[in-house]
Wavefront OBJ file of the C-alpha trace (Angstrom):
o trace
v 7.772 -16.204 24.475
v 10.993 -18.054 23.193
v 12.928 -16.425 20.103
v 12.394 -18.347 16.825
v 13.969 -22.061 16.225
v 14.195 -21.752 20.549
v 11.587 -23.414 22.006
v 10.653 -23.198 25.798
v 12.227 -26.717 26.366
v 15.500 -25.501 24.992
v 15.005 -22.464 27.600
v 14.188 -24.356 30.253
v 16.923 -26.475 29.768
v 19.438 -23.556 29.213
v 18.361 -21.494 32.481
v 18.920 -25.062 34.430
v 22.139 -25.286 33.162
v 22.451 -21.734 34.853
v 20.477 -22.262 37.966
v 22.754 -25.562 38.335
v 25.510 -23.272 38.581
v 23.968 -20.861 41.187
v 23.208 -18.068 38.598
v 19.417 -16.575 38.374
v 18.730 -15.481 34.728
v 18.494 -11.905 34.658
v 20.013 -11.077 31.606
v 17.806 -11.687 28.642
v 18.464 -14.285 26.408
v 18.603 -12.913 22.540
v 21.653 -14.107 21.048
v 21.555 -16.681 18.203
v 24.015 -19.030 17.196
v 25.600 -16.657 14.604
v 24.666 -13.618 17.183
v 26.987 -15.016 19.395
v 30.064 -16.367 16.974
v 29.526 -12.125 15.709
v 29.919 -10.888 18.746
v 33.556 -12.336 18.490
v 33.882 -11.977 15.109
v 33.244 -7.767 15.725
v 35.807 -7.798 18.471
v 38.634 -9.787 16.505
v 37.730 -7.429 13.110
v 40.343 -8.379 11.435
v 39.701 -4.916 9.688
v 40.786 -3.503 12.852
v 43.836 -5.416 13.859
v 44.808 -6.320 10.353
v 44.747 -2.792 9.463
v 46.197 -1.135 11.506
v 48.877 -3.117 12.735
v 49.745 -3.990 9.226
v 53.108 -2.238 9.566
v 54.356 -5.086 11.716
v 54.434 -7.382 8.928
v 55.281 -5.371 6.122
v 57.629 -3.370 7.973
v 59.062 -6.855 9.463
v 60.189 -9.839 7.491
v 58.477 -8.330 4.544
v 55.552 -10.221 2.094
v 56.419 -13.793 4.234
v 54.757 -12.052 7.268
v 51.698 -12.571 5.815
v 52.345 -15.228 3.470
v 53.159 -17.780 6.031
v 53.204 -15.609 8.991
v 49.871 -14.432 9.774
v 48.925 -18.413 9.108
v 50.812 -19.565 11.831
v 49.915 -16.824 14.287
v 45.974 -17.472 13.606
v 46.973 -21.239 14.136
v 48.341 -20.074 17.488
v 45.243 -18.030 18.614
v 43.165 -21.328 17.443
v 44.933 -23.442 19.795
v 43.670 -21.571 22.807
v 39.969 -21.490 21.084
v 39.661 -24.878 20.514
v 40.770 -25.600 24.007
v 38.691 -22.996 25.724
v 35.645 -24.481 23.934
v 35.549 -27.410 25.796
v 35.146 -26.153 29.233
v 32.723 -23.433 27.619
v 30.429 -26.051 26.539
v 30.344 -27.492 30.780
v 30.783 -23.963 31.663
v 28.061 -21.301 29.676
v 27.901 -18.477 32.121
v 28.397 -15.162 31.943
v 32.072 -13.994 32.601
v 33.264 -17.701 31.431
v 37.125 -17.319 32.129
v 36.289 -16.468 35.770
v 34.404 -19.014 36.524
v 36.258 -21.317 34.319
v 39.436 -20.523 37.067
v 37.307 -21.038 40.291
v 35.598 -24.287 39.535
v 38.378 -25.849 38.037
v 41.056 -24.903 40.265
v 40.051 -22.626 43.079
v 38.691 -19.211 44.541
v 42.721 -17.810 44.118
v 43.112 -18.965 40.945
v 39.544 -17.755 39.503
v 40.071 -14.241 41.323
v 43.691 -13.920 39.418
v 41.911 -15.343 35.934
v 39.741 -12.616 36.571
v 41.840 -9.932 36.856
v 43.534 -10.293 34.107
v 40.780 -10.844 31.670
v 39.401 -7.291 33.366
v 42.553 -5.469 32.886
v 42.954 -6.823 29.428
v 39.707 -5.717 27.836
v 39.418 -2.545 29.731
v 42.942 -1.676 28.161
v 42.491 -3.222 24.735
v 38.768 -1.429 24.630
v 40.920 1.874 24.580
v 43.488 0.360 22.466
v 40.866 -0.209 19.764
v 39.272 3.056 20.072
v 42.762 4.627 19.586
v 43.252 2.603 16.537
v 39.829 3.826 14.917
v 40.927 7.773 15.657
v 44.271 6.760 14.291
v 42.363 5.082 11.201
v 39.983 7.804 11.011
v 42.314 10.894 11.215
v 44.165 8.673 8.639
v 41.471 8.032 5.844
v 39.425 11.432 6.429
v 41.538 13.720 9.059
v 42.958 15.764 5.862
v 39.633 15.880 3.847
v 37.524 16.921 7.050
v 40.408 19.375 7.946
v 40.429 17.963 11.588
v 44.516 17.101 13.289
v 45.592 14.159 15.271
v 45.683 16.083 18.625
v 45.570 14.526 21.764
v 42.461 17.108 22.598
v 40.914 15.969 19.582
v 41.376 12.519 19.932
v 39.642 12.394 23.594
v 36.891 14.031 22.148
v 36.771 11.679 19.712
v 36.985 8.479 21.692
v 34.687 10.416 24.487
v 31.798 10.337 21.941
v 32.151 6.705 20.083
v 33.013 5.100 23.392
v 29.412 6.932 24.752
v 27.874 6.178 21.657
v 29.252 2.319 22.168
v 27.831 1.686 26.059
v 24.672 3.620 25.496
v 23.705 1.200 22.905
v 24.829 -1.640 24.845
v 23.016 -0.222 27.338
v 19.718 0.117 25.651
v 19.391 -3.831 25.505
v 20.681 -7.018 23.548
v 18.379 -6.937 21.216
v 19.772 -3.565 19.826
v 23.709 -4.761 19.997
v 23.326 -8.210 18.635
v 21.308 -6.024 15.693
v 24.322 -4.022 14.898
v 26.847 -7.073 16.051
v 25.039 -9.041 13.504
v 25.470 -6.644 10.928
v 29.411 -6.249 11.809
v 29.537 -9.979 11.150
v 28.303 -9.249 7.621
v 30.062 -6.017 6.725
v 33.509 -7.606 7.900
v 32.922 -10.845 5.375
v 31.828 -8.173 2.664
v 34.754 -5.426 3.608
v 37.262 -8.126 3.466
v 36.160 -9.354 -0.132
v 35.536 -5.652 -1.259
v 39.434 -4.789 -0.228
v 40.199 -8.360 -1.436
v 39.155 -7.533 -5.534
v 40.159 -3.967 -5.282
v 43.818 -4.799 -4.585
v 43.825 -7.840 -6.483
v 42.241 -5.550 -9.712
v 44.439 -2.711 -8.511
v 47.611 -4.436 -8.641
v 50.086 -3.970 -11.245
v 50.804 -7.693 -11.237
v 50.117 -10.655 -9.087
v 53.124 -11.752 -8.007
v 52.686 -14.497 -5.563
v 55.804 -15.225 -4.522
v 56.161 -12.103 -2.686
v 54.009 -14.122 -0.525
v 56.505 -16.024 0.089
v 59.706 -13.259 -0.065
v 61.803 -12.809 3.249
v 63.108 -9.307 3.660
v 64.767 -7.899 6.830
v 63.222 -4.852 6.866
v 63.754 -3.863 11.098
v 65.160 -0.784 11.790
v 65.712 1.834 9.512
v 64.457 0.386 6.593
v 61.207 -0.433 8.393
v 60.697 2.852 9.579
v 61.662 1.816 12.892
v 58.456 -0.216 13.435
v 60.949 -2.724 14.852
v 64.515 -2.249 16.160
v 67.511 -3.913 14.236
v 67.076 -7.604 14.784
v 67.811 -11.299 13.263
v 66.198 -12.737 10.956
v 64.902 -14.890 12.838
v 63.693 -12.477 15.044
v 62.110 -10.229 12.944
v 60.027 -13.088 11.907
v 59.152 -13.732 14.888
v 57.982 -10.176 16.223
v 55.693 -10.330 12.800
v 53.504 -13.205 13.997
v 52.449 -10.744 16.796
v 49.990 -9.083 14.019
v 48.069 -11.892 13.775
v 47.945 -13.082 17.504
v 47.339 -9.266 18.334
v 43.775 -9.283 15.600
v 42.963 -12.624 16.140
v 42.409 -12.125 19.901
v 38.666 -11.275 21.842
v 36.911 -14.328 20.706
v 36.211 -15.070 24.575
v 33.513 -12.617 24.247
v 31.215 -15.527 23.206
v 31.805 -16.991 26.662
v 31.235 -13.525 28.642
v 27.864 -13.225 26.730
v 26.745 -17.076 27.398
v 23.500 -16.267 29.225
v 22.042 -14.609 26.575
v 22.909 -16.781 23.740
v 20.306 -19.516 23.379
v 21.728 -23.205 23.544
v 24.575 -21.936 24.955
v 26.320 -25.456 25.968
v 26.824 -26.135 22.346
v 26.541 -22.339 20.177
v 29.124 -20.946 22.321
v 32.230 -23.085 22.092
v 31.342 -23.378 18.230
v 31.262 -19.087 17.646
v 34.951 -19.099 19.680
v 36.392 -21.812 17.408
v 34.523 -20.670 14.238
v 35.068 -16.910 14.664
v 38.745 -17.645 14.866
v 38.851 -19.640 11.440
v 36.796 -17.054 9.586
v 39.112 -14.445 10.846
v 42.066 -16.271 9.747
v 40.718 -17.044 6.514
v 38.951 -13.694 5.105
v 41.954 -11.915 6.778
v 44.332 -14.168 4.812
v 42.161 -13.435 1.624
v 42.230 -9.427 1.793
v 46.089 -9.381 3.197
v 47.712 -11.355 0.636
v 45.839 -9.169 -1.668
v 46.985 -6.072 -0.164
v 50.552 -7.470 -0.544
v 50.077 -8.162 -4.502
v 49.286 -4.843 -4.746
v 51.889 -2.708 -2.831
v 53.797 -1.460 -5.687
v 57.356 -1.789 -4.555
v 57.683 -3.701 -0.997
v 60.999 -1.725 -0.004
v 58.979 1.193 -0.127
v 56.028 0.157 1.225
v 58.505 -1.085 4.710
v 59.689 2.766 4.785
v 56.146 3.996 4.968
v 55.772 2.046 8.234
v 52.643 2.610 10.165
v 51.554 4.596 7.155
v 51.499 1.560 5.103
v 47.971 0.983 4.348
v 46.949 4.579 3.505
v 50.210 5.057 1.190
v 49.617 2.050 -0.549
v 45.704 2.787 -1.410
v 47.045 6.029 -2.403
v 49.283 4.858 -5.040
v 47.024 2.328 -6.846
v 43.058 3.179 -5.794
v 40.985 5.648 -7.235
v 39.906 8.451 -5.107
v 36.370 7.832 -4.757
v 36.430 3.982 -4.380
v 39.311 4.525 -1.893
v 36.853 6.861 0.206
v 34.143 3.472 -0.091
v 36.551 1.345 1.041
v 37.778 3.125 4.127
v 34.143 4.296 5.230
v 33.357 0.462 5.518
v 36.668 -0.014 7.233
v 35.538 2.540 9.828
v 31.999 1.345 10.262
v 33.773 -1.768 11.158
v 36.131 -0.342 13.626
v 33.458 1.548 15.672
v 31.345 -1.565 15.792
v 34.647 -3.621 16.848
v 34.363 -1.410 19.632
v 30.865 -1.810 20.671
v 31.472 -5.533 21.053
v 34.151 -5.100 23.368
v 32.199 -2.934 25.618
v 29.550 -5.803 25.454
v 32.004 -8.366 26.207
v 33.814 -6.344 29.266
v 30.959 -5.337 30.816
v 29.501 -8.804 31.290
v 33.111 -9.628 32.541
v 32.479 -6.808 35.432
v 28.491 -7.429 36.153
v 30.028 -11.663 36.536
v 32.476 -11.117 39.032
v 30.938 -8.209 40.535
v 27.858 -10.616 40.966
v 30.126 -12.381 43.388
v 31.628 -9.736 45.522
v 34.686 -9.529 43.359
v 35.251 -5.750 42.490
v 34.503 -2.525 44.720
v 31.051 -1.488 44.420
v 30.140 -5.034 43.211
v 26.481 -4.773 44.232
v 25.973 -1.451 42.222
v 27.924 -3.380 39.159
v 25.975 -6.110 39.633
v 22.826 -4.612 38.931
v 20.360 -5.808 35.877
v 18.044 -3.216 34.526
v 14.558 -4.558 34.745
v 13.616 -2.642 31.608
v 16.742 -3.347 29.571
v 17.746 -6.303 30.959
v 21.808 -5.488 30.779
v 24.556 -4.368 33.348
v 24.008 -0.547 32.894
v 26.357 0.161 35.502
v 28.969 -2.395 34.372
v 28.611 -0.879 30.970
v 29.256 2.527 31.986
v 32.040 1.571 34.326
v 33.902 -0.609 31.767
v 33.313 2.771 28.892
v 34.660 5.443 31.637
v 37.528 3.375 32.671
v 39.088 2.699 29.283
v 38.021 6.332 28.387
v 40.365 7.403 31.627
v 42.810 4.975 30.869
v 43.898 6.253 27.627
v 43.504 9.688 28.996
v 45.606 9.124 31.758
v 48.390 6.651 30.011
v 49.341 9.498 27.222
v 50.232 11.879 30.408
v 52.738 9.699 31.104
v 56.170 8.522 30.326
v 58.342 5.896 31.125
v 62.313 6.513 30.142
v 61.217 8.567 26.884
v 58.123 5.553 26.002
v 54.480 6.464 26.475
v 52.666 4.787 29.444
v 49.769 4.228 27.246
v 52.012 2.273 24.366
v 54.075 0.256 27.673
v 50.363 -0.947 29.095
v 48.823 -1.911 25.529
v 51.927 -4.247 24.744
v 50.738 -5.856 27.694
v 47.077 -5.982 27.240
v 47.050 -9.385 24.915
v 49.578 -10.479 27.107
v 47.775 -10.494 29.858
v 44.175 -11.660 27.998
v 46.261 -14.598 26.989
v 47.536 -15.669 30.274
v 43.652 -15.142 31.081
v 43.058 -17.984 28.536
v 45.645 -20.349 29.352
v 45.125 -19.941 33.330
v 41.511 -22.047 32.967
v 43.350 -24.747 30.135
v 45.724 -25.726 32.599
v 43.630 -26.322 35.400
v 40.852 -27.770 33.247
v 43.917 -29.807 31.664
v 44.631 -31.595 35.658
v 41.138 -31.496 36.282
v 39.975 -33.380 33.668
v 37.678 -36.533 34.944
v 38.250 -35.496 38.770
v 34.926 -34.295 40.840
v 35.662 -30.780 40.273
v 35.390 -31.364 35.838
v 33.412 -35.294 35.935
v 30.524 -34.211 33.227
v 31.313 -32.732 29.621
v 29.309 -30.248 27.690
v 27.548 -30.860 24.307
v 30.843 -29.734 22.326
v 32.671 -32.640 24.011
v 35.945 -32.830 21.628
v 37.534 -36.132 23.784
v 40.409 -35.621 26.287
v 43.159 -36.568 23.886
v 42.040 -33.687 21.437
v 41.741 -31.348 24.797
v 44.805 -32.413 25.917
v 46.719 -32.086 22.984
v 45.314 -28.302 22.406
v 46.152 -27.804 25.773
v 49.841 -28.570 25.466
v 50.131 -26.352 22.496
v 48.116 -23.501 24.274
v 51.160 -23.700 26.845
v 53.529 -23.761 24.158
v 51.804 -20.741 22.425
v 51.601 -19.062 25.397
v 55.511 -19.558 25.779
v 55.732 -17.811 22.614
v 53.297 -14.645 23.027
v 55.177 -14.173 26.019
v 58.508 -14.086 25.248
v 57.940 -12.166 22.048
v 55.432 -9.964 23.369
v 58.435 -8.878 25.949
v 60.942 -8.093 22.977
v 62.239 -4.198 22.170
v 60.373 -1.820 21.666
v 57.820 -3.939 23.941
v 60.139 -4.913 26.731
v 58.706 -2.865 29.573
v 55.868 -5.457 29.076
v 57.971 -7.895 30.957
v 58.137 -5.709 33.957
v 54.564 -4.979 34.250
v 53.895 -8.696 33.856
v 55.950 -9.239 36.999
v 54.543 -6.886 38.572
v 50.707 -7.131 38.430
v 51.605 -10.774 39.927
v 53.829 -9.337 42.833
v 51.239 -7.133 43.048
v 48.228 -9.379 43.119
v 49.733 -11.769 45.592
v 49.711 -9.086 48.118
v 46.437 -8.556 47.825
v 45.048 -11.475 47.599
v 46.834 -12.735 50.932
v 46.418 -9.436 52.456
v 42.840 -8.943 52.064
v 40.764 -11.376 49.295
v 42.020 -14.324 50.384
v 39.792 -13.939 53.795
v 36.998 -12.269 52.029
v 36.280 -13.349 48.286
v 33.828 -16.181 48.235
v 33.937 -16.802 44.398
v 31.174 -18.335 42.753
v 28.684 -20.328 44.753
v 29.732 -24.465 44.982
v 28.504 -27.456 46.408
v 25.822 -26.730 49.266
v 25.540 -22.861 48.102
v 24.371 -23.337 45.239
v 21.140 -25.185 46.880
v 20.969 -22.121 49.111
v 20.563 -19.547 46.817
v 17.588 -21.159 44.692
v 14.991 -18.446 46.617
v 17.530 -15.459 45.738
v 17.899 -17.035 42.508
v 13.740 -16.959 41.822
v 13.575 -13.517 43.929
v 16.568 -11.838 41.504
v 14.498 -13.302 38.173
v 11.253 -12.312 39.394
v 12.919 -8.597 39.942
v 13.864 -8.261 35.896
v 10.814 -9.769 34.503
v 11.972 -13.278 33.948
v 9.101 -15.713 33.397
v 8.616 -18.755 31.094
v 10.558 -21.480 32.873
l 1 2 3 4 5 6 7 8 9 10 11 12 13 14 15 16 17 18 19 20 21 22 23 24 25 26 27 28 29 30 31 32 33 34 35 36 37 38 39 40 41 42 43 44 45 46 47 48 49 50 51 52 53 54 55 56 57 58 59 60 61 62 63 64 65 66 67 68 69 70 71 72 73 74 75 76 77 78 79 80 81 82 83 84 85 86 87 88 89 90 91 92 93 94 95 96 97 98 99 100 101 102 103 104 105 106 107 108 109 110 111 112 113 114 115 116 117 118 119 120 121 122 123 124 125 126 127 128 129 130 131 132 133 134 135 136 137 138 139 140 141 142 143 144 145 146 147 148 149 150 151 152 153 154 155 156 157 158 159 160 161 162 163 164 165 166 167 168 169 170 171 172 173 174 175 176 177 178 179 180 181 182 183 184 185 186 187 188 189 190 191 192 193 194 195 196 197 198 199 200 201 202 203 204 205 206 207 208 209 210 211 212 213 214 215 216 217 218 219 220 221 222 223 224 225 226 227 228 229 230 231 232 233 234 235 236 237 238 239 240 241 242 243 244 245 246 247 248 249 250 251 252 253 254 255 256 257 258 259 260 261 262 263 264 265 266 267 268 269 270 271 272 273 274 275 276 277 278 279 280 281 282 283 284 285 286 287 288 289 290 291 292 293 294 295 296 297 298 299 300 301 302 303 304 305 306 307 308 309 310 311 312 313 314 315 316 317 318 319 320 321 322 323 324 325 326 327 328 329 330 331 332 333 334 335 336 337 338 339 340 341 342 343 344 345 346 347 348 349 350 351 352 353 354 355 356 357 358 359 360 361 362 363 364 365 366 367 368 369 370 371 372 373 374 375 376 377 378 379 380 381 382 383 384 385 386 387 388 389 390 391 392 393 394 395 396 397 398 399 400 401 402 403 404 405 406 407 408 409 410 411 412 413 414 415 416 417 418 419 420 421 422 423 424 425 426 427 428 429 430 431 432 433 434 435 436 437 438 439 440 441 442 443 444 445 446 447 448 449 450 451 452 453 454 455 456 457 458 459 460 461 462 463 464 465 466 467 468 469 470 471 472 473 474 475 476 477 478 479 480 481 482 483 484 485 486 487 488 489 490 491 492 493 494 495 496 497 498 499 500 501 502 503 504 505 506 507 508 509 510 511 512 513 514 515 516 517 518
């Protein structure tokens, strides 16, 4: 039976799309319009991101790096969106940016696009883990009498991340329920922090919005080294562009989402404006109410907590931060959704070890069980393994996550520029639904390239600037595999006559999960 407001036309014509494509449906799909924009909603949270990266504004260039500067870095994250959703509305499969790469440029190109879309959410679903221990050591660590040891924080992230896949593994249904009610809880958390700063503050003095202060180095805590003005102005947009990242998670989850040709690229572009706006609403807010902004730069990473401190009651401070956690642990479980369909799409194709294990669908859950649990495990071991190590005096784990929206970025722009040369050739000759025009595409193209440009070269700046080597090296390193070994053996995703080949499989894999109705 089709969901509500989906009739079995609109299925059939969804799982053609996907048979069209050489795909069987095996995952179920559950996801609504607004299901799918809050699956990318969760994972951007900007009560997450814009949280706990805070100190990178107000520890920066001061007030301005949220005044004007988290504008402009949301307007860089929506140039990418807008020009992803184009090709999503051609392309709605599972795993998007992967196939996005192959079909519009070639096997090479989709197995690199792959990679680092892989690496990136594996890394920045630790990252975002860390940053809810850090949050919740933070807000209840000295109530609950429980320290911010690295034993306690594995134990910590062992049991959310579990707590994460086995509800992603227990079905769709289940995740968009709780995805859903993210969506909601991060439009109400926003407005709740929004009126209790704004009725906390002492003032509202707006141009403090406005208000450049060099606050790098010393005076900053050290969240930045001693830098330009310029400069520190620059390294301040990377708290919006760092939040306002993930929203390619309504691509990865495209065969489930019903009428995905046209709901998908509309939740990537929408969840982005939403994001920028509510985060805009609750920042500036937080901003009015710091009550002195040199000493709010000093606190550094403390900011938020110190702040809260000095103007919030107790009890309505504990309120605030419980929904600010119950956010965070939810931002999680979308990631785990979104990277998991990542590994059970490429593995579908041959592309990781152990791909026909990962590509497994549970006929009684209908998801990637095994892609779940692998994508948990790894980002579990990753962080474990990362604070082990140092590199001259820096933290492996802090080196890799400067790198993480780096390289989800470059994942983005990969698929742009090929579908950019593409464009009205055999390999891109039919548009989606969401069919914005080529001179829109086009134009959000260029400034995709431009705003990659700019991640890059500020995402490689002090304390950050390992992330340049890394960068360098996962393609050195990449290269040699792929013309050592993948070149001769990854297929990618079936084309052309294939695609007619693999209708029986396709019936045979549909039949296996329980697929009827089309």
């Amino acid at each position: 039976m089709a969901a509500p407001g989906y009739s079995d036309t609109d299925k059939a014509e969804d799982v053609k799309h996907l048979h069209s494509m050489g795909y069987a449906q095996e995952l179920e799909r559950r996801l609504s319009r607004f299901s799918n924009f809050a699956v990318s909603f969760s994972i951007i949270c900007i009560l997450s991101g814009g949280i706990n990266s805070l100190a990178q504004a107000t520890s920066g260039a001061g007030g301005i790096g949220i005044g004007i500067g988290w504008l402009v870095g949301c307007f860089v994250s929506l140039t990418f969106a807008v020009a992803m959703s184009q090709i999503s509305s051609a392309y709605p499969t599972a795993g998007g940016l992967y196939h996005w790469g192959s079909i519009l440029g070639n096997r090479g190109t989709g197995w690199v696009t792959a990679w680092l879309n892989l690496l990136g959410l594996i890394t920045v679903l630790g990252a975002i883990n860390v940053g809810t221990w850090t949050f919740f050591i933070g807000a209840f660590g000295p109530t609950l009498g429980i320290e911010g040891t690295l034993t306690n924080q594995m134990i910590f992230l062992v049991i959310i991340t579990g707590a994460q896949a086995l509800i992603n593994h227990l079905g769709i249904k289940l995740t968009a329920k709780l995805t859903d009610f993210s969506g909601y809880l991060i439009f109400f958390g926003s407005i709740l922090i929004a009126v209790v700063c704004l009725f906390s503050a002492e003032t509202w003095d707006f141009s403090r919005l406005f208000t450049f202060h060099n606050y790098s180095g010393e005076a900053g805590a050290s969240v930045w080294p001693s830098v330009s003005n310029a400069w520190v102005f620059a390294l301040g947009l990377l708290l919006p562009i760092y939040t306002i990242t993930g929203y390619d998670a309504s691509a990865h989850t495209s065969e489930e989402t019903i009428k995905a040709a046209s709901s998908v690229p509309r939740a990537m572009v929408m969840s982005v404006i939403w994001s920028a706006v509510f985060g805009y609403l609750f920042l500036a807010a937080f901003v009015l109410m710091i009550p002195n902004m040199d000493d709010a730069a000093k606190q550094g990473w403390n900011v938020f907590f110190w702040a809260f401190d000095q103007r919030v009651s107790p009890g309505l401070k504990e309120f605030v931060y419980l929904v600010v956690f119950i956010a965070q642990l939810l931002c999680g479980l979308a990631t785990v959704t979104s990277a998991s369909r990542m590994i059970f799409a490429f593995s579908r194709d041959g592309g990781l070890p152990g791909s026909s294990a990962l590509a497994k669908v549970s006929p009684t859950y209908r998801t990637p069980v095994a892609a779940i649990w692998t994508a948990s495990v790894l980002s579990v071991l990753f962080v474990w393994g990362s604070t082990l190590v140092s590199v001259a005096g820096t933290s492996a784990y802090t080196i890799v996550v400067s790198c993480t929206v780096i390289f989800l970025f470059l994942s983005f722009t990969v698929p742009i520029v090929l579908g950019m040369v593409a464009w009205g050739t055999p390999k891109w000759d039919k548009m989606g639904p969401w069919n914005l025009g080529r001179g829109i595409f086009m134009l959000f193209g260029v400034l995709s390239i431009v705003s990659m440009i700019l991640i890059f070269i500020i995402g490689i700046q002090p304390p950050n600037d390992w992330a340049l080597y890394i960068t360098v090296g996962f393609f050195i390193l990449t290269a040699i595999v792929w013309f050592a070994f993948e070149r001769n053996r990854f297929q990618g995703p079936p084309l052309g006559d294939i695609i007619a080949a693999r209708q029986a499989a396709i019936k045979a894999a549909e039949q296996a999960v329980g697929e009827t109705g089309h």
